[in-house]
CHARMM-style PDB file with segment names, atoms N, HN, CA, C and O in Angstrom:
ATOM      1  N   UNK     1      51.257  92.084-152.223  1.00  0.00      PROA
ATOM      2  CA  UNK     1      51.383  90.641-152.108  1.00  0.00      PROA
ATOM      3  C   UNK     1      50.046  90.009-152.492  1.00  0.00      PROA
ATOM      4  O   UNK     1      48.858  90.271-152.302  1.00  0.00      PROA
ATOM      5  N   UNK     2      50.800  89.001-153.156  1.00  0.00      PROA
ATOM      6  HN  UNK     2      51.765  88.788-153.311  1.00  0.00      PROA
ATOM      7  CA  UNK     2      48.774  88.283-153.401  1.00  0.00      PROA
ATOM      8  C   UNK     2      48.517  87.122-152.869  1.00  0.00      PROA
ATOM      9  O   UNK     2      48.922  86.000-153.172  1.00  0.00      PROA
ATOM     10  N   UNK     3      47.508  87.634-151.703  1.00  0.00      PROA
ATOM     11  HN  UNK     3      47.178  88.545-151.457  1.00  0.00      PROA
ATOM     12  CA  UNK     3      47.015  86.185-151.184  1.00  0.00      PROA
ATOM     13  C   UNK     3      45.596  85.553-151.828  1.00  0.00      PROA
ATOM     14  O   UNK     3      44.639  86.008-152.453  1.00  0.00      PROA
ATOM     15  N   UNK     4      46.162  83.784-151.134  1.00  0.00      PROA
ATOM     16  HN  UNK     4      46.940  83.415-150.625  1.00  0.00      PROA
ATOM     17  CA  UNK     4      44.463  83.198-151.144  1.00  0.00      PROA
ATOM     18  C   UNK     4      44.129  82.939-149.830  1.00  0.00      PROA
ATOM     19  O   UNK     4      44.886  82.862-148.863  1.00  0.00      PROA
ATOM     20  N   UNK     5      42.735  82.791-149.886  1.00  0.00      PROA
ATOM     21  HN  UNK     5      42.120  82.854-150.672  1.00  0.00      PROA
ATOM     22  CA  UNK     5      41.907  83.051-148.809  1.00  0.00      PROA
ATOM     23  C   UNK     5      41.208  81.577-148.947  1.00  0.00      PROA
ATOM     24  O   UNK     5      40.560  81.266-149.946  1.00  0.00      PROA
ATOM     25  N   UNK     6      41.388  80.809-147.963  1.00  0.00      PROA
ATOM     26  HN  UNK     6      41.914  81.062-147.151  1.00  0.00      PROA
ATOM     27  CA  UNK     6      40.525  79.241-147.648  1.00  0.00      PROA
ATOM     28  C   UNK     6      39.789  79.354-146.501  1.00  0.00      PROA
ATOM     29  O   UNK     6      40.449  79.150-145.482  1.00  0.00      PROA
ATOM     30  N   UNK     7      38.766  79.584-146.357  1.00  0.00      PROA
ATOM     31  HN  UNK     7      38.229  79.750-147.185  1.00  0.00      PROA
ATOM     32  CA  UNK     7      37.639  79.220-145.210  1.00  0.00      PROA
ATOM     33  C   UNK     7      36.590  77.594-145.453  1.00  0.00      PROA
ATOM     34  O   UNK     7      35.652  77.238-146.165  1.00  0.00      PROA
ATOM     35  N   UNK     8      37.297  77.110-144.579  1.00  0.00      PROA
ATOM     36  HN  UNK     8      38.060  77.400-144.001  1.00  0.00      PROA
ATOM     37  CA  UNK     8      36.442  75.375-144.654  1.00  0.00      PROA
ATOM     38  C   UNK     8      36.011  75.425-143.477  1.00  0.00      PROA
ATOM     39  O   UNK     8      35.857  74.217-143.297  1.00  0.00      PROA
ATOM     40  N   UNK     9      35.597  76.047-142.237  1.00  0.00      PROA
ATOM     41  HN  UNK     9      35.722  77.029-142.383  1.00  0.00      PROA
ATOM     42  CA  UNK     9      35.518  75.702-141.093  1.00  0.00      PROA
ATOM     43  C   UNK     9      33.346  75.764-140.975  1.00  0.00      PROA
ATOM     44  O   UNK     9      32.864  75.396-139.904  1.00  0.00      PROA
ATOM     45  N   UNK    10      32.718  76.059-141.703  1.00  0.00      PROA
ATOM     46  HN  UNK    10      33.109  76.358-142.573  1.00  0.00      PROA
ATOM     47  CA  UNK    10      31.210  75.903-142.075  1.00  0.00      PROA
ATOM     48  C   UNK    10      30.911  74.961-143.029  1.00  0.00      PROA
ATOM     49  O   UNK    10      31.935  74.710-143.666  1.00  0.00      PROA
ATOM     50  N   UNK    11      30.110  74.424-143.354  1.00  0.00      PROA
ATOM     51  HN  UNK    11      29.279  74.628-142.836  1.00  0.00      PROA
ATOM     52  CA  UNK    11      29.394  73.558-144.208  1.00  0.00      PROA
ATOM     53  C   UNK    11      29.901  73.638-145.329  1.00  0.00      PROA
ATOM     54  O   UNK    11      30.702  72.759-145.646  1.00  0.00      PROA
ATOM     55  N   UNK    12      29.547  74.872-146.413  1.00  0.00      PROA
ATOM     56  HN  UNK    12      28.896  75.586-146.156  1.00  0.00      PROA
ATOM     57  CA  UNK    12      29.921  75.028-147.082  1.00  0.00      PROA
ATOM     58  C   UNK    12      30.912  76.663-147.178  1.00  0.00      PROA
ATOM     59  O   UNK    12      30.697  77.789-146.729  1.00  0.00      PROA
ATOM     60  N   UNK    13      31.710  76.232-147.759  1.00  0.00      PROA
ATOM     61  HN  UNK    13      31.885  75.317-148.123  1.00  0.00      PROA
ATOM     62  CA  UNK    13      33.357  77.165-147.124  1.00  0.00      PROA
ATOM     63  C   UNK    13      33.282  78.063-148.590  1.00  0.00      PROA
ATOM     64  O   UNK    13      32.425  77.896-149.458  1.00  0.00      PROA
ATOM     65  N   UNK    14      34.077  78.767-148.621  1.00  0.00      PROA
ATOM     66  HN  UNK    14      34.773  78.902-147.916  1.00  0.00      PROA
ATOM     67  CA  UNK    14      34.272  79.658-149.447  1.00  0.00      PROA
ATOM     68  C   UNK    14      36.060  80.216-149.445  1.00  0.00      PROA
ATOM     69  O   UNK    14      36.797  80.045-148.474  1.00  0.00      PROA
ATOM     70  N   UNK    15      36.472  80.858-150.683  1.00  0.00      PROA
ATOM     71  HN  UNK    15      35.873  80.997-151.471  1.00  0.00      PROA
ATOM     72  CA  UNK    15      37.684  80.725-151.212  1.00  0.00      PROA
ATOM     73  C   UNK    15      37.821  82.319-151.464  1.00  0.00      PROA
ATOM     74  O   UNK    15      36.742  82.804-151.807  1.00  0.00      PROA
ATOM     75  N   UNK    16      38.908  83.276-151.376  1.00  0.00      PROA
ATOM     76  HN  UNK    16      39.784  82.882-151.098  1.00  0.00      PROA
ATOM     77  CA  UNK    16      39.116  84.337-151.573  1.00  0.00      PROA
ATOM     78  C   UNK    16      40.310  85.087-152.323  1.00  0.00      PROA
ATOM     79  O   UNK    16      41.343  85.054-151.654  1.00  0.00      PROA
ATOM     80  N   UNK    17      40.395  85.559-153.185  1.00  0.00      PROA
ATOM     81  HN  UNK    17      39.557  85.586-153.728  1.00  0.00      PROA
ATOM     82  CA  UNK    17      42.255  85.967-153.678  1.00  0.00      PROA
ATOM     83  C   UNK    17      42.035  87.952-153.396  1.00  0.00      PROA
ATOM     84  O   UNK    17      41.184  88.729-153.830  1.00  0.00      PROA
ATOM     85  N   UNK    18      43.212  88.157-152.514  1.00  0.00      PROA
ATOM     86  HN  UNK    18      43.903  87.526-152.162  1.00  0.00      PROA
ATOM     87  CA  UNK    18      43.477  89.717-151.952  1.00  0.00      PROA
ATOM     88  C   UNK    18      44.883  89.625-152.773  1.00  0.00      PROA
ATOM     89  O   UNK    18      45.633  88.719-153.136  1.00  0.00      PROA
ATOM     90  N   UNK    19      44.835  91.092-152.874  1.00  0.00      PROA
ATOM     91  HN  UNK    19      44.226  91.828-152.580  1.00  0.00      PROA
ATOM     92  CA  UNK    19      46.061  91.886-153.591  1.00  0.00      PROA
ATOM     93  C   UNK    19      46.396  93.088-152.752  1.00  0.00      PROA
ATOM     94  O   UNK    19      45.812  94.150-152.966  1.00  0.00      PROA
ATOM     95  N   UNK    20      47.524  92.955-151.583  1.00  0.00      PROA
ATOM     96  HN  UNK    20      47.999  92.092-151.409  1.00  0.00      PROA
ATOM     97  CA  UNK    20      47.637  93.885-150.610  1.00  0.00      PROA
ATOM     98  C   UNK    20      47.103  93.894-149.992  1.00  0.00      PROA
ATOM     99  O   UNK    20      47.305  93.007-149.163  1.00  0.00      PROA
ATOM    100  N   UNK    21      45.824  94.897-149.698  1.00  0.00      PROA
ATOM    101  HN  UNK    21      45.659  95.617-150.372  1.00  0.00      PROA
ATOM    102  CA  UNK    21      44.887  95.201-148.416  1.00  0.00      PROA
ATOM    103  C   UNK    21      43.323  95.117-149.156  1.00  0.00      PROA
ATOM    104  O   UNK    21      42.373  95.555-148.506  1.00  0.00      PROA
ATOM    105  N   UNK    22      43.136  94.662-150.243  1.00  0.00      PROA
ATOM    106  HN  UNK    22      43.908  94.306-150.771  1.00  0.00      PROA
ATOM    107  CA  UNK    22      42.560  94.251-150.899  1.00  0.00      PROA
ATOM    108  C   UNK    22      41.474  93.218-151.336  1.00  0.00      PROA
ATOM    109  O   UNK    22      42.048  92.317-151.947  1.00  0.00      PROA
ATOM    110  N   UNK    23      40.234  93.012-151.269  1.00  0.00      PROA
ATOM    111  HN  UNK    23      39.768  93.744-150.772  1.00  0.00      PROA
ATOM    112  CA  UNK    23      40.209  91.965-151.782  1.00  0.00      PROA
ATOM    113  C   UNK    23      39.502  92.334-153.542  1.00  0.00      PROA
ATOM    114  O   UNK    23      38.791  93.240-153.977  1.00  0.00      PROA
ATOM    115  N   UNK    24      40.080  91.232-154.102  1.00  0.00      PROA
ATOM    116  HN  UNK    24      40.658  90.496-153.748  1.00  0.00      PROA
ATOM    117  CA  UNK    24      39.794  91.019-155.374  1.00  0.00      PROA
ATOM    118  C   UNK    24      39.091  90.383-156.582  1.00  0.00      PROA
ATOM    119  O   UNK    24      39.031  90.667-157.778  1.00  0.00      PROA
ATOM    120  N   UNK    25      38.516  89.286-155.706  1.00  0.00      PROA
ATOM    121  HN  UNK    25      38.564  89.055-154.734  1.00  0.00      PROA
ATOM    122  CA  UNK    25      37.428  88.116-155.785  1.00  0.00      PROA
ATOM    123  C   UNK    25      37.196  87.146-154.877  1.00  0.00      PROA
ATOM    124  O   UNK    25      38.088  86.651-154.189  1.00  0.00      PROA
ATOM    125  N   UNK    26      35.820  86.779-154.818  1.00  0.00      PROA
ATOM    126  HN  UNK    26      35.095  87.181-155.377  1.00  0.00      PROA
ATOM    127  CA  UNK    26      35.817  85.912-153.709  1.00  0.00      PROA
ATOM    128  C   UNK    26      34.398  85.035-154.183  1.00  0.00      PROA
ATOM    129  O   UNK    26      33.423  85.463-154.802  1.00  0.00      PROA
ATOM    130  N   UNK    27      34.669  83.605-153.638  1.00  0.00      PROA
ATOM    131  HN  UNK    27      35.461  83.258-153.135  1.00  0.00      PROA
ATOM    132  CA  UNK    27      33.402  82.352-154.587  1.00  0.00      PROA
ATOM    133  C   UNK    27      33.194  81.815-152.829  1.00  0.00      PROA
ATOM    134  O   UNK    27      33.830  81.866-151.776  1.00  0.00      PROA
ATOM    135  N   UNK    28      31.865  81.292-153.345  1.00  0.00      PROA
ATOM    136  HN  UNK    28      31.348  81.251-154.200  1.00  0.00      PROA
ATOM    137  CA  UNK    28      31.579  80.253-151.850  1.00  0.00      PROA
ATOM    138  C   UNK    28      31.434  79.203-152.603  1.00  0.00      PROA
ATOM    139  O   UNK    28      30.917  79.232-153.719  1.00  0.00      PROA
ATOM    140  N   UNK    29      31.882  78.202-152.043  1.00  0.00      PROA
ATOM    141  HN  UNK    29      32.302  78.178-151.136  1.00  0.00      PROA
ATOM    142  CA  UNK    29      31.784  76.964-152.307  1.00  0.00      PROA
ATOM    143  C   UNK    29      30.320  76.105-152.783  1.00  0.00      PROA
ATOM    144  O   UNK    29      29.552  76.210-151.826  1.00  0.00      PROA
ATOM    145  N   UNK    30      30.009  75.729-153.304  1.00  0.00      PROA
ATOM    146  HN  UNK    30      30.632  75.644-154.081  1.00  0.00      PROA
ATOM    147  CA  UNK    30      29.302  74.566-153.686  1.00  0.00      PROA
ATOM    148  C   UNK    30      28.830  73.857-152.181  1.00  0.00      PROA
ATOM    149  O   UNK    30      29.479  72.905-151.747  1.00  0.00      PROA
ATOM    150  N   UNK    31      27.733  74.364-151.481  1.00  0.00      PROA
ATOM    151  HN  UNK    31      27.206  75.138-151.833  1.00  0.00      PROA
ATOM    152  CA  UNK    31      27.296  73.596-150.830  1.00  0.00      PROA
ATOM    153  C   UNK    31      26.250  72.431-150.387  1.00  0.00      PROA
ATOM    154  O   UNK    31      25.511  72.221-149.425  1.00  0.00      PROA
ATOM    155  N   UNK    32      26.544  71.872-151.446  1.00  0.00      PROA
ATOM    156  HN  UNK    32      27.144  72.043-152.227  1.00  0.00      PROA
ATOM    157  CA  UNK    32      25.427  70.604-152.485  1.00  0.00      PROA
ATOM    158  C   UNK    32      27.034  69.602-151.838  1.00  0.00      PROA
ATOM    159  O   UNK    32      27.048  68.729-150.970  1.00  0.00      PROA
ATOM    160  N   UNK    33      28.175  70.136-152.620  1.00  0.00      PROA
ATOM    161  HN  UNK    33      28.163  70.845-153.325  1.00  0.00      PROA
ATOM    162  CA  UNK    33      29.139  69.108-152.172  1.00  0.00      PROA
ATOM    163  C   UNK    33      30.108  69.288-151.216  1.00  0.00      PROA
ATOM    164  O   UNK    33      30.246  70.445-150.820  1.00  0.00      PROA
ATOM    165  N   UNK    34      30.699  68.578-150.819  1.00  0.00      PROA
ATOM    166  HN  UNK    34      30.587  67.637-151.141  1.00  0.00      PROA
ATOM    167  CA  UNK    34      31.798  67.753-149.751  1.00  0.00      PROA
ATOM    168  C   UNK    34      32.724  68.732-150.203  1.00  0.00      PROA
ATOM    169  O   UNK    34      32.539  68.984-151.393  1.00  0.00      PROA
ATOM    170  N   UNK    35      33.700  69.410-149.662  1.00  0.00      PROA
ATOM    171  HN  UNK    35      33.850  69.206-148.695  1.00  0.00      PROA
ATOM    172  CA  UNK    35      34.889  70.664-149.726  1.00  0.00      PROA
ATOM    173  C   UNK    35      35.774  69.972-150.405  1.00  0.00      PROA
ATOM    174  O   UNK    35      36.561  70.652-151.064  1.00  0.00      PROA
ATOM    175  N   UNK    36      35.918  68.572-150.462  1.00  0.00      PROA
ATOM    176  HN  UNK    36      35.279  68.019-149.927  1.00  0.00      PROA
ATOM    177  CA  UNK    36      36.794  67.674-150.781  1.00  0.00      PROA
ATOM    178  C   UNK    36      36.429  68.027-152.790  1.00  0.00      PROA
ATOM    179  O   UNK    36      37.309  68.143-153.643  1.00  0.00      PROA
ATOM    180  N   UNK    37      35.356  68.090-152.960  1.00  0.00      PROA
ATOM    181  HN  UNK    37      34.641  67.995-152.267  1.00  0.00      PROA
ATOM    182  CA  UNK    37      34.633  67.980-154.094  1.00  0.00      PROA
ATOM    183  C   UNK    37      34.983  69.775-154.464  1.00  0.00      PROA
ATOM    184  O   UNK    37      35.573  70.153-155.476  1.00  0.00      PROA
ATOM    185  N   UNK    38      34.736  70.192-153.957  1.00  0.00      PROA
ATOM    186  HN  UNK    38      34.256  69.885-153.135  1.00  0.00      PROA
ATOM    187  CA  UNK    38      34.434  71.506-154.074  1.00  0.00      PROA
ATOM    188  C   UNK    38      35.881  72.643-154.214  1.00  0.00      PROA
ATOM    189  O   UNK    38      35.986  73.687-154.859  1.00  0.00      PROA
ATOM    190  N   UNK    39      36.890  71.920-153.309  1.00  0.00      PROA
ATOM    191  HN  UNK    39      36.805  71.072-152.785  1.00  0.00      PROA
ATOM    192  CA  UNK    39      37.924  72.941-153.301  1.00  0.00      PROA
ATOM    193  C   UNK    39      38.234  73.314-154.295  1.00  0.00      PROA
ATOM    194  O   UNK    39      37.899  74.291-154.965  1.00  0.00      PROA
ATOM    195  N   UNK    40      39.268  72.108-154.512  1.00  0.00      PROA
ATOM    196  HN  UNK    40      39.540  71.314-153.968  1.00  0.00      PROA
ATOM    197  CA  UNK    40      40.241  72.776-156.025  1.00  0.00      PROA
ATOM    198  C   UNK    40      39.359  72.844-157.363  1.00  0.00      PROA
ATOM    199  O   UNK    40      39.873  73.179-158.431  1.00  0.00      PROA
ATOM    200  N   UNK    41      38.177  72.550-157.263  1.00  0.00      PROA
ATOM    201  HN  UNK    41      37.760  72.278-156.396  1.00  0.00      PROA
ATOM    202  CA  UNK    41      37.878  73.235-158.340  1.00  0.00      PROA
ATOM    203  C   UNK    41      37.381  74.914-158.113  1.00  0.00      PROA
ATOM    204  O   UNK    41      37.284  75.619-159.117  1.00  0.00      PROA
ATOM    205  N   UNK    42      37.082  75.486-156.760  1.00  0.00      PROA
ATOM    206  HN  UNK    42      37.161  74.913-155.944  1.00  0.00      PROA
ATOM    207  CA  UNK    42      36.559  76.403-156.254  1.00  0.00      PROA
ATOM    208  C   UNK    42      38.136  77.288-156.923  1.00  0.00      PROA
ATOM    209  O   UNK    42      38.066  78.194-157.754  1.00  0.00      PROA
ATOM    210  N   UNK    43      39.702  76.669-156.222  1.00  0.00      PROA
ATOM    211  HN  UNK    43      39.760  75.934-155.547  1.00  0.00      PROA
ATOM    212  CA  UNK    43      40.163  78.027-156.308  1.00  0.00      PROA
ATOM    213  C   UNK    43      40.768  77.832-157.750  1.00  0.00      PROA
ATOM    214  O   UNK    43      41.507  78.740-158.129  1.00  0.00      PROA
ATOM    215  N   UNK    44      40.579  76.885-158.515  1.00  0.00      PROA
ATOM    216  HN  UNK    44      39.978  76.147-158.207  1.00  0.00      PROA
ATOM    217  CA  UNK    44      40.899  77.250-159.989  1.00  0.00      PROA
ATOM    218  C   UNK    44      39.910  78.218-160.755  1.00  0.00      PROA
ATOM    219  O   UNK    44      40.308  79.044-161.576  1.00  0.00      PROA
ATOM    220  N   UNK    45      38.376  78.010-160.355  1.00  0.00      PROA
ATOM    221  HN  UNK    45      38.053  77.338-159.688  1.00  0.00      PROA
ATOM    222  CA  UNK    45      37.959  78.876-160.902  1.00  0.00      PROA
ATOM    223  C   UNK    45      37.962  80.489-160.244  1.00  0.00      PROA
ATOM    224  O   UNK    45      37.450  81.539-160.632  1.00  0.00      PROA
ATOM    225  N   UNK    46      38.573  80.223-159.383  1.00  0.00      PROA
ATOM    226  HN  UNK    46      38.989  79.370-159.068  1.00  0.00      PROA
ATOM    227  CA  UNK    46      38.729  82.084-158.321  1.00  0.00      PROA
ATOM    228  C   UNK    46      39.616  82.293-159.017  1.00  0.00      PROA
ATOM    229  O   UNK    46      39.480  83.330-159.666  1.00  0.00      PROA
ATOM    230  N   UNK    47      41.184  81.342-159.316  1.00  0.00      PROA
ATOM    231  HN  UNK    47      41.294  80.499-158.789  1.00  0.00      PROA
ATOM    232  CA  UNK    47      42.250  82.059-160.074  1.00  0.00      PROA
ATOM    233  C   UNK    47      41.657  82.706-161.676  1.00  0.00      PROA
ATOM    234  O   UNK    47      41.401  83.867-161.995  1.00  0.00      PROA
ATOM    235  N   UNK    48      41.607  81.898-162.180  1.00  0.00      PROA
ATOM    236  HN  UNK    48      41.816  80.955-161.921  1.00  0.00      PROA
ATOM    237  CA  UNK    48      41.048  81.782-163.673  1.00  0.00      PROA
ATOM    238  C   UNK    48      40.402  83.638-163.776  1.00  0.00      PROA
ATOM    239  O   UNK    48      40.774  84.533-164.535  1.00  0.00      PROA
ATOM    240  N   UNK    49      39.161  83.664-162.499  1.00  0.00      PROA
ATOM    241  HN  UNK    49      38.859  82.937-161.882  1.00  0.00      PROA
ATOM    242  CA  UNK    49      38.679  84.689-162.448  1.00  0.00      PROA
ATOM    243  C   UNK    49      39.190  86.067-162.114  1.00  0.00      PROA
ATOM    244  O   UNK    49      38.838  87.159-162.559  1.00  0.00      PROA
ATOM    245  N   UNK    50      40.133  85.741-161.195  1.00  0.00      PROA
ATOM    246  HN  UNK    50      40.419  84.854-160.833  1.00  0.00      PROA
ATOM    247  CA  UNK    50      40.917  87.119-160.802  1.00  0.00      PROA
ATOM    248  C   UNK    50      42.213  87.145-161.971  1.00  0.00      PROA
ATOM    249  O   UNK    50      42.763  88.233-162.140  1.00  0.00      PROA
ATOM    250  N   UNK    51      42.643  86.086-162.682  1.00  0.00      PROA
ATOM    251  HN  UNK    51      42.196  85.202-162.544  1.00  0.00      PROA
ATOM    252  CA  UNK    51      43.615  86.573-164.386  1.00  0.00      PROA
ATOM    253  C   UNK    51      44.588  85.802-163.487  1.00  0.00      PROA
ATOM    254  O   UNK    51      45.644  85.643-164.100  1.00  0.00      PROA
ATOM    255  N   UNK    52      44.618  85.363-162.485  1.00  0.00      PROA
ATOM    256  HN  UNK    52      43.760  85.492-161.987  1.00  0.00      PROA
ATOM    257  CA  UNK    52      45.839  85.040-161.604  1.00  0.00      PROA
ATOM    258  C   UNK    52      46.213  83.338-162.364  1.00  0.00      PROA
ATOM    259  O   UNK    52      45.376  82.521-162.748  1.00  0.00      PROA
ATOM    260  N   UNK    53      47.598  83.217-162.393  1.00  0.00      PROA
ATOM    261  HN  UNK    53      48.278  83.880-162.082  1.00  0.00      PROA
ATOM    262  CA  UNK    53      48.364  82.135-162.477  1.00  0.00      PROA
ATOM    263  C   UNK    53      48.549  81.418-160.728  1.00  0.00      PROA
ATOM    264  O   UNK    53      48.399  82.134-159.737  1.00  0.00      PROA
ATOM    265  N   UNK    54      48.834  80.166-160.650  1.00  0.00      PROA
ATOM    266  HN  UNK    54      48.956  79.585-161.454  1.00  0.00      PROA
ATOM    267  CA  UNK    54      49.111  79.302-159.442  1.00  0.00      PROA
ATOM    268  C   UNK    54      50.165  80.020-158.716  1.00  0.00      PROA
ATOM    269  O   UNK    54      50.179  80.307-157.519  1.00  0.00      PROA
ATOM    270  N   UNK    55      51.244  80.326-159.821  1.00  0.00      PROA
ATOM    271  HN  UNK    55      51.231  80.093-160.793  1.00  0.00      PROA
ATOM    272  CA  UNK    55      52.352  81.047-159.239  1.00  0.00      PROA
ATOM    273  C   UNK    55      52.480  82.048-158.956  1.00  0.00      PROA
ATOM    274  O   UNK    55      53.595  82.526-158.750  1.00  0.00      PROA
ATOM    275  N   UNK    56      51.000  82.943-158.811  1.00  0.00      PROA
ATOM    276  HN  UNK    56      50.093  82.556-158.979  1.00  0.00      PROA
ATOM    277  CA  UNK    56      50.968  84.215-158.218  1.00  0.00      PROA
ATOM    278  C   UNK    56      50.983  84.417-156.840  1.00  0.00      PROA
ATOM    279  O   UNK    56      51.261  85.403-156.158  1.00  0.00      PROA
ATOM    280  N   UNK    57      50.660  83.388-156.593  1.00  0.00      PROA
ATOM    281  HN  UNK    57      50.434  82.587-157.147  1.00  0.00      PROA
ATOM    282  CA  UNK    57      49.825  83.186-154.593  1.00  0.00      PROA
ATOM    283  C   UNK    57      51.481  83.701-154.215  1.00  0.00      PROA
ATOM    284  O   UNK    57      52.457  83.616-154.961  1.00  0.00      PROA
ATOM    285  N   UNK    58      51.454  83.988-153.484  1.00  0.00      PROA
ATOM    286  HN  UNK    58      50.661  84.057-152.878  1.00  0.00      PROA
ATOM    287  CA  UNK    58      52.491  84.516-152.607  1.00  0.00      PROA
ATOM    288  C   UNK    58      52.434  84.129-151.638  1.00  0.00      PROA
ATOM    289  O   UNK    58      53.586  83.951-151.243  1.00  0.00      PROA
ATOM    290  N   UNK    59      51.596  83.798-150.775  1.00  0.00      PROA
ATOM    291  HN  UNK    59      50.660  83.943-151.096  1.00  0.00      PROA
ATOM    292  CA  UNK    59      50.604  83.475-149.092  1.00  0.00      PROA
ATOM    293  C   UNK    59      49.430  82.682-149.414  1.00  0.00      PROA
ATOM    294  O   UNK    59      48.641  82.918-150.330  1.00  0.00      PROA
ATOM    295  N   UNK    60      49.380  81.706-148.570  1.00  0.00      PROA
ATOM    296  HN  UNK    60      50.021  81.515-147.826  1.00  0.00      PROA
ATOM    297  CA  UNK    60      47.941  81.304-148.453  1.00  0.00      PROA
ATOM    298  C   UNK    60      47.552  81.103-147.154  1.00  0.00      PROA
ATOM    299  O   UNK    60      48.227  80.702-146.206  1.00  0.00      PROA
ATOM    300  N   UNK    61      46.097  81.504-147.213  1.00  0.00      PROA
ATOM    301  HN  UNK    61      45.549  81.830-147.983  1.00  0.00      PROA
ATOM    302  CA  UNK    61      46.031  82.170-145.670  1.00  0.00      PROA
ATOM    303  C   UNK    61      44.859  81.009-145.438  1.00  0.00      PROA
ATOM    304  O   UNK    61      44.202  80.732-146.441  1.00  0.00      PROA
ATOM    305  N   UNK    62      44.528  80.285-144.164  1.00  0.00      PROA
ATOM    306  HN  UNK    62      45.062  80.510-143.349  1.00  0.00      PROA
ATOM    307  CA  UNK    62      43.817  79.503-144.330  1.00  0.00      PROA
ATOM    308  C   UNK    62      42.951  79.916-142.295  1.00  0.00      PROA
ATOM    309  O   UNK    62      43.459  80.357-141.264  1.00  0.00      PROA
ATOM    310  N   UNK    63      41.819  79.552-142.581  1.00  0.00      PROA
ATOM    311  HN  UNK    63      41.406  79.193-143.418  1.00  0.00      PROA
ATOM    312  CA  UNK    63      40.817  79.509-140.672  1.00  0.00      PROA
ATOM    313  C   UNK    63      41.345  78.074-140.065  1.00  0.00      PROA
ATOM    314  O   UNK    63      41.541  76.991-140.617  1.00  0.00      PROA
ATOM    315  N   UNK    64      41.449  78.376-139.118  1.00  0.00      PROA
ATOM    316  HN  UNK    64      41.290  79.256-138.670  1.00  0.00      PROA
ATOM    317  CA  UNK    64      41.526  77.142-137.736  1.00  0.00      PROA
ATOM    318  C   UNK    64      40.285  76.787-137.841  1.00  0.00      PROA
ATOM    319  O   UNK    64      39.507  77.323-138.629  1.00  0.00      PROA
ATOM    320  N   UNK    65      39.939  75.722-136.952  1.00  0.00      PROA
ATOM    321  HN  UNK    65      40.572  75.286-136.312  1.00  0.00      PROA
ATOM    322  CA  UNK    65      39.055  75.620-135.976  1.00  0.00      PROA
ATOM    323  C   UNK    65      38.071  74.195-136.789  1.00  0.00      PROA
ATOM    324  O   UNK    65      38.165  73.687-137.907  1.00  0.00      PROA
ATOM    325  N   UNK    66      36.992  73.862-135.397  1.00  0.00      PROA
ATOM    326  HN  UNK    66      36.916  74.274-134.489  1.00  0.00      PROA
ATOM    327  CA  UNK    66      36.418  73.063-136.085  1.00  0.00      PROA
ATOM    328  C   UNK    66      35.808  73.039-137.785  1.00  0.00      PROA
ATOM    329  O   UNK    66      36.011  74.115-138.348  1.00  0.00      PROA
ATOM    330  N   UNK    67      35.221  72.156-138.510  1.00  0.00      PROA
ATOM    331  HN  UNK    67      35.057  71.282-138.053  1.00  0.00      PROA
ATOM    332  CA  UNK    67      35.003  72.707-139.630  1.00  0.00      PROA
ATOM    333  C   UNK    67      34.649  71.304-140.553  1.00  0.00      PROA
ATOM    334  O   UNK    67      35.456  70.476-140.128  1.00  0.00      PROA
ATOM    335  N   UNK    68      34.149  70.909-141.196  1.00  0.00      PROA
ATOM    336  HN  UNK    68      33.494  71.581-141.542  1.00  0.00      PROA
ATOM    337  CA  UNK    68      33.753  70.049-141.795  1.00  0.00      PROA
ATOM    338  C   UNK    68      35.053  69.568-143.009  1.00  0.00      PROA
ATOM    339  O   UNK    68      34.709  68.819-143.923  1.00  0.00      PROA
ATOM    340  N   UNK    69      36.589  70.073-142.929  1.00  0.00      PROA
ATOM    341  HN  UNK    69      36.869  70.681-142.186  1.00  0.00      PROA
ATOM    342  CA  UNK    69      37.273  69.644-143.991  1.00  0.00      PROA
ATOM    343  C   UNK    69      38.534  69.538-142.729  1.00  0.00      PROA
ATOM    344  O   UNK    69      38.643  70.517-141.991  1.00  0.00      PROA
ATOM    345  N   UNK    70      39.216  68.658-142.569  1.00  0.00      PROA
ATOM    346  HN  UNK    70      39.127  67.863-143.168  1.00  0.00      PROA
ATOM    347  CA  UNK    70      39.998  68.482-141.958  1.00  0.00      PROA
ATOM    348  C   UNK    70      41.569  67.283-142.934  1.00  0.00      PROA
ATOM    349  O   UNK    70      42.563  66.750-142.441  1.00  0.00      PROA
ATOM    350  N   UNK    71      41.155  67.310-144.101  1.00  0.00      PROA
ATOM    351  HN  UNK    71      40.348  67.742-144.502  1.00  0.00      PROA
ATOM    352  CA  UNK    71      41.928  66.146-144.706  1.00  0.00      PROA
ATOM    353  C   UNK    71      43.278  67.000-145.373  1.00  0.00      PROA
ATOM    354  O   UNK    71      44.363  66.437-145.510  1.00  0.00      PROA
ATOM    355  N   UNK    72      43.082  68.243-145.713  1.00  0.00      PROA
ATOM    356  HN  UNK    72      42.200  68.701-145.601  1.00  0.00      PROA
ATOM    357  CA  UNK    72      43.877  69.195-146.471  1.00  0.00      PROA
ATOM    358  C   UNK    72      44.927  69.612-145.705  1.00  0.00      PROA
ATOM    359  OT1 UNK    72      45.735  70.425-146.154  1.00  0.00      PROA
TER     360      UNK     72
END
């Protein structure tokens, strides 16, 4: 199964894509900018990088908790 991986709950968050038990690439965010700024360009370039299409995600796995992105 191929997941993505969203951690926003620190300053600057970071983005992950696993394949099974796996992981397969993983970016930290841009912490110059706002997650708001930073996301979707973070996991287009994680897809891009792991060869993955949008329609690969199968799961997206995302952290609780306090965290500086709460709008998503």
């Amino acid at each position: 199964m191929r997941i993505l991986a969203i951690e926003t709950t620190d300053l600057a968050g970071s983005v992950a894509v696993l394949e099974n038990d796996r992981a397969v690439v993983g970016i930290d965010l841009d912490a110059q900018l706002r997650s708001a700024q930073s996301l979707a360009p973070g996991i287009e370039e994680l897809l891009k990088t792991a060869g993955w299409q949008p329609g690969d995600v199968r799961l997206v796995a995302v952290t609780t908790g306090p965290g500086s992105f709460t709008g998503l």
